[in-house]
C-alpha positions in Angstrom: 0.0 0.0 0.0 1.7 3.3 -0.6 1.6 5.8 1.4 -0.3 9.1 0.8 2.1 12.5 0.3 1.4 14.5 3.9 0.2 17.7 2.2 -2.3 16.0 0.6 -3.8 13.7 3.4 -6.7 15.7 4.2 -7.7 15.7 0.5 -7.9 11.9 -0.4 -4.2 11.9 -2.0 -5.2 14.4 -4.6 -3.7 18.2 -5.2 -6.9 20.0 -5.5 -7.6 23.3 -8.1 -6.9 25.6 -5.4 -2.9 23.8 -4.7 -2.2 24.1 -8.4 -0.2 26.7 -10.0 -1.9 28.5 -13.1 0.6 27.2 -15.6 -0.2 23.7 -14.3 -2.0 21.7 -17.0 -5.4 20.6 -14.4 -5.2 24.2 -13.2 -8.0 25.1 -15.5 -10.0 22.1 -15.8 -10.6 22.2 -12.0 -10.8 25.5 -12.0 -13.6 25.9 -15.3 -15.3 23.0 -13.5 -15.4 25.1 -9.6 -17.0 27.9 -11.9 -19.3 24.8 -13.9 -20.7 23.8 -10.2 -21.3 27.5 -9.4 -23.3 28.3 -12.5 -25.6 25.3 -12.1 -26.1 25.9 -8.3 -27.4 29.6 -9.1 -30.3 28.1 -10.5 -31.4 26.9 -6.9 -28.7 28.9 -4.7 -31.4 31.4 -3.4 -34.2 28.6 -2.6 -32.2 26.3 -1.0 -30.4 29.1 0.9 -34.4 30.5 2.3 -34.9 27.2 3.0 -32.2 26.5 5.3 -32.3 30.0 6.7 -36.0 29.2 7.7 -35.0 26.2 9.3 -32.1 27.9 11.3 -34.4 30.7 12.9 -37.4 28.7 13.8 -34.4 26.7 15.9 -33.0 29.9 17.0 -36.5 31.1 18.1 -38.0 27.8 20.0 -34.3 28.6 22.1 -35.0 31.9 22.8 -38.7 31.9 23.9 -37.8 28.7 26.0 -35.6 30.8 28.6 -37.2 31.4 32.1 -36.6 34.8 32.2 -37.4 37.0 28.9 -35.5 40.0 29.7 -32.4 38.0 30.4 -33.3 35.4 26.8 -30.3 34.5 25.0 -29.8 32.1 21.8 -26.6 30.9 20.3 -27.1 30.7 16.3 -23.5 29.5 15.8 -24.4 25.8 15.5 -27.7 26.6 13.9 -26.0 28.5 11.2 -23.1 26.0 10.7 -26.0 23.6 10.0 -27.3 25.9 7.8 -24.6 26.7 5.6 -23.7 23.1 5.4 -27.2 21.9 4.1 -27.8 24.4 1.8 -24.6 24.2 0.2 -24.9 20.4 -0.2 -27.7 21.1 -1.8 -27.1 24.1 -4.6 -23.6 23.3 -5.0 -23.3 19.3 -5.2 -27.2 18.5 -5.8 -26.7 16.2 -2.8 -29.2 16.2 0.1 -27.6 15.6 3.5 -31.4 14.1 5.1 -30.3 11.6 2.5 -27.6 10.0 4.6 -28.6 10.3 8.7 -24.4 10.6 9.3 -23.8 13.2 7.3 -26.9 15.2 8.1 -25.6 14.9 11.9 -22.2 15.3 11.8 -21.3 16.6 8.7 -20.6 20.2 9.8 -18.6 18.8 12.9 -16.6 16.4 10.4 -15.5 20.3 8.4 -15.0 21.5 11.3 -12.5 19.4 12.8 -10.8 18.5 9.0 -10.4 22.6 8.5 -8.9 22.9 12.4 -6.7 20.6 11.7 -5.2 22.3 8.4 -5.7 26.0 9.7 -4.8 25.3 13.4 -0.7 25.2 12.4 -0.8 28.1 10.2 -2.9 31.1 13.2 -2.8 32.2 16.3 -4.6 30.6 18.5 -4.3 32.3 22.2 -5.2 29.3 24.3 -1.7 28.6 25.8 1.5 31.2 26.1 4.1 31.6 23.4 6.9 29.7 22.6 4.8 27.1 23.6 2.2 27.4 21.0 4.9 28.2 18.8 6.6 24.9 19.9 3.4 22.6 19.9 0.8 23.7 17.1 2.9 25.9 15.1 6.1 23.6 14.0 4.9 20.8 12.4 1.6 20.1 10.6 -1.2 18.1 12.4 -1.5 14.7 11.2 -4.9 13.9 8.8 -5.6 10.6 9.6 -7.4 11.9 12.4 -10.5 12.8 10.4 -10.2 10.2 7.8 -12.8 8.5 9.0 -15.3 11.7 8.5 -13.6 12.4 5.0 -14.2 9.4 3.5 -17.8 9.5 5.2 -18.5 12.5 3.0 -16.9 10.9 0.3 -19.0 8.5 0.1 -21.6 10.5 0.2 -21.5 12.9 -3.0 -20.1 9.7 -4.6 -23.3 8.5 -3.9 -25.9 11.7 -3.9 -23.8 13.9 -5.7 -22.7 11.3 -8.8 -24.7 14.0 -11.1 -21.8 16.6 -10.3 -19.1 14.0 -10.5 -20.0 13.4 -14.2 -20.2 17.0 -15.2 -16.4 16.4 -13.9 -16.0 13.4 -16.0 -17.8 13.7 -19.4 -17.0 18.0 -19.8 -14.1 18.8 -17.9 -11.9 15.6 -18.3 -11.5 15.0 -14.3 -11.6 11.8 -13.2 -13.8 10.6 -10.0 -11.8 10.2 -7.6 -10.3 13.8 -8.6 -13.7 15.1 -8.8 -15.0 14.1 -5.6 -12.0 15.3 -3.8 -11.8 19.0 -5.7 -15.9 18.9 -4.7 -15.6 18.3 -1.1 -13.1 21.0 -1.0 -14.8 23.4 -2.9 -17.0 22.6 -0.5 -15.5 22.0 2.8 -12.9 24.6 2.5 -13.7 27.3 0.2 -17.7 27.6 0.8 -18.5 25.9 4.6 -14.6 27.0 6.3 -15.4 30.8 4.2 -19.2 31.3 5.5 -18.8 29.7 8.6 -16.1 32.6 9.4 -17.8 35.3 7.2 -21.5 35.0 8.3 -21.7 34.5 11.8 -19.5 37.6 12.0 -21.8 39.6 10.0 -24.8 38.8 12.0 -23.2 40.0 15.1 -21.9 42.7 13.8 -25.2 44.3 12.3 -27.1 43.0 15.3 -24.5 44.6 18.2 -26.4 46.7 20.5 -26.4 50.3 19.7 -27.2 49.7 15.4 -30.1 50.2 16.0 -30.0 53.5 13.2 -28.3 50.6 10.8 -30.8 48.0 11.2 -34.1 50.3 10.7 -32.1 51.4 7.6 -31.6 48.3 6.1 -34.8 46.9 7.3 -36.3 49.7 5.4 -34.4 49.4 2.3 -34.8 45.8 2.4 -38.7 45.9 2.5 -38.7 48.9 -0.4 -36.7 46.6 -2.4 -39.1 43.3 -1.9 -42.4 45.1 -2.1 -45.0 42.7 -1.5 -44.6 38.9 -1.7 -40.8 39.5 -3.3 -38.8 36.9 -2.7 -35.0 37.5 -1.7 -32.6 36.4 -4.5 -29.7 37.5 -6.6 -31.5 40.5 -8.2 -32.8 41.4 -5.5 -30.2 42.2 -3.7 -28.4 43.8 -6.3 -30.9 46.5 -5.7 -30.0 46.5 -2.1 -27.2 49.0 -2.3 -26.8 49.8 1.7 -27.4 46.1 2.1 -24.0 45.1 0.0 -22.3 48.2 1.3 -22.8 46.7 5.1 -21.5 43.3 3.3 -18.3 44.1 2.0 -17.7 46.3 5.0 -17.9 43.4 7.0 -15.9 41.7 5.0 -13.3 44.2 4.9 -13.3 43.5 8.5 -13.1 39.6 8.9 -12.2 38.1 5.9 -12.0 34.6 6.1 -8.8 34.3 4.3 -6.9 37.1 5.4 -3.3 36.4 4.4 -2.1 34.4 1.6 1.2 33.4 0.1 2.7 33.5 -3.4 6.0 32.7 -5.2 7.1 35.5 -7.9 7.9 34.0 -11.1 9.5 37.4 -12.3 10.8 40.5 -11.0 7.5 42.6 -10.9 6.2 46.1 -9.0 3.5 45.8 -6.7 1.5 48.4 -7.2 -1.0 50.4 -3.6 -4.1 52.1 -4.5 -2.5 55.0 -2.6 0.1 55.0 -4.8 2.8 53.1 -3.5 4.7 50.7 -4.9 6.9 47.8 -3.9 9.6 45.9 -6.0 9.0 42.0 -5.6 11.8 39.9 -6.3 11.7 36.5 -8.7 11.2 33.6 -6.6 11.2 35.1 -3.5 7.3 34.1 -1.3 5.5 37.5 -0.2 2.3 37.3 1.6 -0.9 39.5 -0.5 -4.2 39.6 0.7 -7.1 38.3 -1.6 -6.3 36.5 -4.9 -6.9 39.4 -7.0 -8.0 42.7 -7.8 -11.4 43.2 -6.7 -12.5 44.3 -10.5 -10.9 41.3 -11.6 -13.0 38.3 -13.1 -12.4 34.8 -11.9 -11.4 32.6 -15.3 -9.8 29.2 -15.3 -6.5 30.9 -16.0 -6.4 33.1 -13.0 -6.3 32.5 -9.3 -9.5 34.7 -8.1 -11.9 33.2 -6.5 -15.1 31.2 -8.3 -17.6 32.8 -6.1 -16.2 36.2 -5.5 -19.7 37.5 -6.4 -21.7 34.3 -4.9 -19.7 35.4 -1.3 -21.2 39.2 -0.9 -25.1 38.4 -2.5 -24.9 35.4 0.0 -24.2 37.4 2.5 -26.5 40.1 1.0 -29.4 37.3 1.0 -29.4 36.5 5.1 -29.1 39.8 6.0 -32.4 40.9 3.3 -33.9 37.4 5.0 -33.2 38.7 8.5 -35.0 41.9 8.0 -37.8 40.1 5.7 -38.8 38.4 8.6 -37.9 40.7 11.9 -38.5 44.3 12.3 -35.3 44.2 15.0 -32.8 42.3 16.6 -30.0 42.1 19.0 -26.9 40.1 19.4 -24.5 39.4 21.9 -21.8 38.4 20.4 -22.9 34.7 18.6 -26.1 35.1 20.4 -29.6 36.7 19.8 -31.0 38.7 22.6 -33.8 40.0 20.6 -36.0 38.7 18.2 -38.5 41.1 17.3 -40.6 39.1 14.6 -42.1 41.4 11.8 -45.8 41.9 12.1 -47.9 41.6 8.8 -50.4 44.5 8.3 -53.4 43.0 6.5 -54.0 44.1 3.1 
C-alpha cells in the first residue's frame, strides 16, 4: 500500500484546483469545473439558501422563547448557522441532500470543522496557551490527517453516492476523473464555501445585530422591504438593488475576511503596485504574503487564481441579512447570540 504524500492527506491523496499553479495543465480544468458547479447551483442557490435559513431561525427562536426569564433570553445561532450553511450548500452546489444519509446530516458540519482545524490550526494564532509554547506545539509541524479520515471518506461516500450528477459533469466535460472530482468537490466545498461562511456569516450577523445599530438595522430593514415590495422573494436581483445592504456586506468583510493572508511565489521580478500609490519591487522567486487572490474588478477565469464565487460570497451574505429583515423588524446580538427577536408583524392588506 503506498503511502499518501502528507500535504495531501486531508484531501484523499489528490492536489486539489486551489494547490495548483496556473501554468499547471489541471489548473483550469478544475478551476472551469469550480466555476461549472457555481453556475448550475445559481439556479437553486437562493431557494435552497431560504430554505435552510428558515430552518435555522425557527431553531433559534424555539431557544429563545424557552428561557425562564425573557428579559435575560439569549440564543446561540452558531451551531444553527453551521448547520445551515452546510445543508444548503450540499444542496445548490453538489445537488446532494444531506437528510439523504442520517451521518452526514448529523455530523457533517462537525466532520469540516475538525478536518479545516486541523489544516488551519498550524498556520494562526490561537491564544489558548502562552508563546513559545504554542509556537513549539501547534505551530512547528503540521497536524497529522488521519485523524479525520474516517469523516472524510464518510462524506466521500456521500456525494459519490448523492452527488454522482456533479461528479459526471467532472468526468464527461471537464476531463477529471472521479476520484479527482470528488475530492476538488468536497473542498470546494469544505474549504472554500463551509470553512469561508462559517467565518464570514456568523460575524456579520453579530456585527449588524450589536447593541447600539439600531440607526443601521431600521435602515436596512427599510431598504430591504422597499426593495421586496409585496410577496418579493429574496434572490440575486434582489439584492443587487440593495445597495446599503451590499455596502454593510463588504464592510464586513473588509473586516473579517475569512482568508486574510495568503502566500505567493514570484515568477518574475514585478512592482506591486498600492491604490494610494505606493509601490513595492517584488523579487523572482522570493514568497510575499498579498491579501485576496486578485484585484477586486478582476474576473475569476480558469487561468487566473480569483476566487469562483467572489460575487456568490457578498449576494450570499446580502441574502441572510435581506432574510433577517424580511422576517424581523429588529434584533439584538451578543456576540454569537440573539437577545432579541423582534418578529415582523404583517399588516393586513
Amino acid at each position: 500500500m503506498s503511502k499518501v504524500p502528507r500535504h495531501v492527506g486531508f484531501t484523499g491523496g489528490t492536489r486539489v484546483g486551489v494547490y495548483l499553479d496556473t501554468e499547471e495543465a489541471d489548473h483550469a480544468r478544475t478551476k472551469a469545473f469550480s466555476i461549472d458547479l457555481l453556475r448550475r447551483g445559481a439556479r437553486s442557490w437562493a431557494a435552497e439558501l431560504r430554505a435552510a435559513v428558515d430552518d435555522m431561525l425557527v431553531a433559534v427562536e424555539n431557544d429563545l422563547n424557552k428561557a425562564p426569564d425573557p428579559a435575560a433570553a439569549s440564543a446561540s445561532y452558531l451551531l444553527p448557522l453551521q448547520k445551515c450553511i452546510f445543508r444548503f450548500l450540499c444542496k445548490a452546489l453538489v445537488g446532494a441532500d444531506p437528510a439523504a444519509d442520517g451521518l452526514v446530516d448529523r455530523f457533517g458540519p462537525y466532520i469540516l470543522d475538525v478536518w479545516l482545524a486541523l489544516q488551519l490550526v498550524p498556520t494562526q494564532k490561537v491564544g489558548v496557551i502562552p508563546q513559545p509554547l504554542e509556537e513549539l506545539l501547534l505551530h512547528s509541524f503540521p497536524l497529522p490527517s488521519f485523524v479525520v479520515k474516517p469523516g472524510y471518506d464518510l462524506l466521500y461516500r456521500f456525494v459519490e453516492k448523492h452527488g454522482a450528477a456533479a461528479v459526471s459533469i467532472a468526468e464527461e466535460e471537464h476531463g477529471i476523473s472521479k476520484k479527482e472530482a470528488i475530492n476538488n468537490i468536497l473542498f470546494v466545498l469544505g474549504f472554500n464555501a463551509f470553512g469561508g461562511f462559517s467565518v464570514f456569516l456568523p460575524f456579520l450577523v453579530m456585527e449588524v445585530g450589536k447593541a447600539g445599530r439600531g440607526d443601521l438595522r431600521q435602515r436596512l430593514r427599510e431598504e430591504v422591504r422597499r426593495v421586496l415590495g409585496d410577496g418579493c422573494d429574496v434572490g440575486f436581483a434582489a439584492v443587487r438593488e440593495m445597495a446599503l445592504v451590499r455596502s454593510t456586506g463588504y464592510e464586513v468583510l473588509r473586516m473579517q475576511p475569512p482568508v486574510p493572508l495568503q502566500f505567493g511565489r514570484a515568477r518574475q521580478d514585478f512592482v506591486l503596485r498600492s491604490h494610494g500609490g505606493a509601490a513595492y519591487e517584488i523579487g523572482q522567486g522570493l514568497q510575499y504574503v498579498y491579501w485576496s487572490n486578485g484585484p477586486e474588478t478582476s474576473e475569476p477565469s480558469p487561468g487566473n487564481k480569483q476566487c469562483a464565487a467572489k460575487e456568490v460570497v457578498v449576494a450570499t451574505a446580502c441574502m441572510l441579512v435581506a432574510e433577517l429583515f424580511r422576517r424581523y423588524d429588529d434584533f439584538e446580538c451578543d456576540g454569537t447570540s440573539f437577545t432579541m427577536l423582534d418578529k415582523r408583524e404583517l399588516t393586513p392588506s
